[in-house]
N, C-alpha and C positions, 0 to 999 in steps of 0.2 A: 504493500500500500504506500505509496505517493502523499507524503507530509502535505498538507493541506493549511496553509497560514491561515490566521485570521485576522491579521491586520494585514489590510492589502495595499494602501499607501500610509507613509507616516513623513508628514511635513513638519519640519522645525525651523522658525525662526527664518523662513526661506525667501530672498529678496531677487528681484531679476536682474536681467544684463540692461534689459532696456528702462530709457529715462524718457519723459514727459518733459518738455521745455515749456514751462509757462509763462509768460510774459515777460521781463526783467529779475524775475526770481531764480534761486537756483532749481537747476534740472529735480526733477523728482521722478523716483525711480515708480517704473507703471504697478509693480509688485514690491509693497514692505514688507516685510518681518510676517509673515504669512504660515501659521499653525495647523493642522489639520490631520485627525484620525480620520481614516475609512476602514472599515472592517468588512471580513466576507459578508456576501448576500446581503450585503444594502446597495440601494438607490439613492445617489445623489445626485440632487437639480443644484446647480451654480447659478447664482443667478450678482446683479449688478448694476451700475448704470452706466458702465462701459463695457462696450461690446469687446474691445480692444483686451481688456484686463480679464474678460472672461475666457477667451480665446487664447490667450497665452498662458491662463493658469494652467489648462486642460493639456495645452500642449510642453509646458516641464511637465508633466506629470506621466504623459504619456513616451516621454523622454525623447521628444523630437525637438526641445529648445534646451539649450544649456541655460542655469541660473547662476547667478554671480556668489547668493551668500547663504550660512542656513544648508537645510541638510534635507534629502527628499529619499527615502525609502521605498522601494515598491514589490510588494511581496517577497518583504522579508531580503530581498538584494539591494544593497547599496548602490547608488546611479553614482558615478564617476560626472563631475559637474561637466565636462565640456564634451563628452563625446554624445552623437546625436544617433542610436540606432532604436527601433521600435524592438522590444525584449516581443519574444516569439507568447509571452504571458499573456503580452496585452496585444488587444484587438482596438485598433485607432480607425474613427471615421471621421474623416476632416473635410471629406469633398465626393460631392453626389457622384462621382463617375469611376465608382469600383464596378459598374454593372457593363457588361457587354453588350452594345445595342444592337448585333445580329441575333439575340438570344429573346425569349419572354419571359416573363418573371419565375415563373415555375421551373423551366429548363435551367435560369442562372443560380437559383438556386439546392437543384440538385448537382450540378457542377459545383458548387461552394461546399457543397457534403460529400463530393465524390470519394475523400479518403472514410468515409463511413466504415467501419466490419459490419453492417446492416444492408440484411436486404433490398435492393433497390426500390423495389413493388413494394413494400412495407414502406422506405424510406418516404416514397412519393406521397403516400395516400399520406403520411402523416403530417409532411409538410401542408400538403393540401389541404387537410383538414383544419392547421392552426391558420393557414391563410384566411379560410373561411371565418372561421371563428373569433379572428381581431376584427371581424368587418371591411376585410380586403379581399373579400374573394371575387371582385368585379375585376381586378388586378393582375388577377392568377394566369391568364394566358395574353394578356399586355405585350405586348414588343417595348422593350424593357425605354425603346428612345422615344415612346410616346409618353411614358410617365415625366410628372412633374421634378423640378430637383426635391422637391419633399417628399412624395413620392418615392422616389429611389434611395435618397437615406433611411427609411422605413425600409425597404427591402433588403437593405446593405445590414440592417439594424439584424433583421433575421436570422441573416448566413451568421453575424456574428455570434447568438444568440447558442446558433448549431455547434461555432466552434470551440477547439478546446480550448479557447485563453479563458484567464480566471478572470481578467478585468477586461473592461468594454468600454472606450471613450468615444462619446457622441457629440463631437463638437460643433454644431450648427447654432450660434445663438443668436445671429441675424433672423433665421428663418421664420417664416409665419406659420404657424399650424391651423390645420381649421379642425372643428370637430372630430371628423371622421377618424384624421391622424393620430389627435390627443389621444381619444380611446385605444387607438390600435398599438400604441405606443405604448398605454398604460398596462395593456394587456401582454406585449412581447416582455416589458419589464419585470411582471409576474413570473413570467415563464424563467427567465434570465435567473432571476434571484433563487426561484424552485431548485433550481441546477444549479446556486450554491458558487453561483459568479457574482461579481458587481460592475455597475454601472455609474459612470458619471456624466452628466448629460447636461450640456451648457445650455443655457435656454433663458430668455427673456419674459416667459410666457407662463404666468403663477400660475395659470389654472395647469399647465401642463406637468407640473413640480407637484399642486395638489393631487394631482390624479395618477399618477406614476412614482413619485419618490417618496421613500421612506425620512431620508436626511436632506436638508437644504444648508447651502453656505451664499452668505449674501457680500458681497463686495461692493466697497467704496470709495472714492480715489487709491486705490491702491493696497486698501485694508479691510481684513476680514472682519463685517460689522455682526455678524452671526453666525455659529456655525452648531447644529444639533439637528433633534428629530422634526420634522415638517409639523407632527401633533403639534409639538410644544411652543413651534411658531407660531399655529394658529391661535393659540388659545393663550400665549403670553400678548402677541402685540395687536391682535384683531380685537381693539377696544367697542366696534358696533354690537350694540347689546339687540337693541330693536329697530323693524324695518318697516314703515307707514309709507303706502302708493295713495297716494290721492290729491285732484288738481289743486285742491285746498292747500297742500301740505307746506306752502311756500309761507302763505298768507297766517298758516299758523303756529309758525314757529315761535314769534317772539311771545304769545302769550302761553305757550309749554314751556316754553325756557324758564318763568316766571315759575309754572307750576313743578319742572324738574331741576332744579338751581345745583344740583351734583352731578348734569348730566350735559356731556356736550351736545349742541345740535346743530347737523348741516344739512340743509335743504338744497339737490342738487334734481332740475326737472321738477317731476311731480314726485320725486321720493323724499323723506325725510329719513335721516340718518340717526337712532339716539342711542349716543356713546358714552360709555361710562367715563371716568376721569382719571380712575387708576385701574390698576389690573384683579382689583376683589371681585369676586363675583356678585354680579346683580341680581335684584328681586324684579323678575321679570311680571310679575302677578301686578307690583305696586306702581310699575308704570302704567299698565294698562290699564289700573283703577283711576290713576290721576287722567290721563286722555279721558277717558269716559266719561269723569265728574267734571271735567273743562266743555260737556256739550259738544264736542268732537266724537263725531263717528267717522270714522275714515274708511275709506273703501276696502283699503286691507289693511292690518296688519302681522307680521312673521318676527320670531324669535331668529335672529342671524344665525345663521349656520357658519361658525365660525373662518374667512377664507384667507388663503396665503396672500393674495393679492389685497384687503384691507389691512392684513399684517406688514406686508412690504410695505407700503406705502406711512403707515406707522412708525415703522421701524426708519424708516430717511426721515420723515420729519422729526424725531428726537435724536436724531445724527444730526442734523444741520442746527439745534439748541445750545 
């Protein structure tokens, strides 16, 4: 049996090569002093407000960029700072065009399995089957240069999934995902983790982080402003406690503010937004009795399901304090 680490990267203290020239200031390095456990079978979403700083974490990590300081482990082998090879461990997607466009999606990736000891006709239907079942199976006999570049990183995401590396970097954090992709993403990710691999997956896009990863790290000029499980994000900085739809909802804020004086409130549209002010948890019962005894029936309202994306956006504005 093949030792199996469970710490699959370990960053310390790790700063890059590249600097940021800001205006008349001195250069600042795009990566500071940069901390970070990953362990087996987690899902990490990277997320940020530089696409630049996300893109290059992923790529020290995946040991295609050398770093200048600080120390970067990855399963359990030590990276030599300056040489740039991809270790056979890790499976790197950095650009939609690993797929062969004389091939269909299904054909490229039983070619990506080819070294299987698995039956072919077993190999196939199973592929097929998990095609089907992220909600790709419109995809499955595609000629691989018709799909989109989102598209084909989802399919690339696959073969990786197939393969033996224990880690899996998904570096696309420009990209736009829509629906379809989130889900199927969310669902090859399941799969990935089941098999006892990891995944780190640069991305922009919170719902995509809520619905596929276990762990999130958030960066900001340069610095890792969070780094833990996606729960604990939700529920440490997604301060929206309750959610009111209604055309009124504008017209009646300033006299709820009156009636909930512990509770922020922003009227954006016809939603009203009421947020607690620290991180205790609220009596969702005794706001709905204060709205009610204010003569206010609003056409809906919902207990927040707590989301990564009110948390990020919480979490920058007591970074910029």
């Amino acid at each position: 049996m093949e030792h199996v680490p469970e710490r699959v990267v370990v960053m310390e203290g790790l700063s890059s090569v590249e600097h940021f020239l800001v205006g008349e200031e001195r250069p600042r390095r795009v990566l500071d002093d940069i901390t970070l456990l990953i362990k087996r079978a987690e899902a990490w979403g990277i997320n940020g407000t530089s696409l630049f700083e996300i893109k290059l974490l992923l790529e020290i990590m995946a040991n295609i960029r050398p770093y200048d300081r600080g120390k970067c482990v990855l399963i359990e082998r030590g990276m030599m700072r300056l040489k740039r090879v991809i270790l056979k461990h890790v499976f790197y997607i950095g650009s939609p065009n690993m797929l062969y466009n004389n091939m269909n999606v299904l054909e490229f990736l039983m070619f990506a399995t080819a070294r299987f000891k698995i039956n072919r006709v077993v190999l196939q239907e199973q592929i097929f089957e998990l095609i089907i079942s992220i909600g790709l199976g419109h995809l499955s006999l595609m000629p691989n240069q018709m799909l989109t570049k989102e598209e084909k990183a989802v399919i690339t995401l696959i073969a990786a999934a197939y393969s033996d590396s224990l880690m899996i970097v998904f570096n696309f954090p420009e990209y736009v995902w829509d629906e379809v992709l989130i889900n199927a993403i969310a669902k090859i990710t399941s799969f990935i983790r089941e098999r006892g691999k990891t995944l780190m997956l640069a991305t922009q896009n919170c719902l995509l982080i809520e619905k596929a990863c276990s762990h999130a790290a958030i960066m900001k000029d340069g610095r890792l402003i969070y780094s833990g499980t996606v729960e604990n994000f939700r529920l440490k900085f997604d301060r929206v406690e309750v959610i009111i739809q209604d055309k009124a909802a504008h017209a009646m804020t300033e006299k709820l503010a009156l009636l909930l004086p512990d509770y922020k409130l922003d009227s954006k549209d016809e939603s009203l937004l009421i947020s607690s002010k620290d991180s205790e948890a609220s009596d969702h019962g005794a706001i709905y009795k204060k709205i009610v005894e204010s003569g206010f029936t609003p056409d809906s309202m919902e207990i927040n399901p707590k989301t990564v994306q009110n948390a990020y956006e919480e979490l920058m504005r007591q970074d910029d304090l």
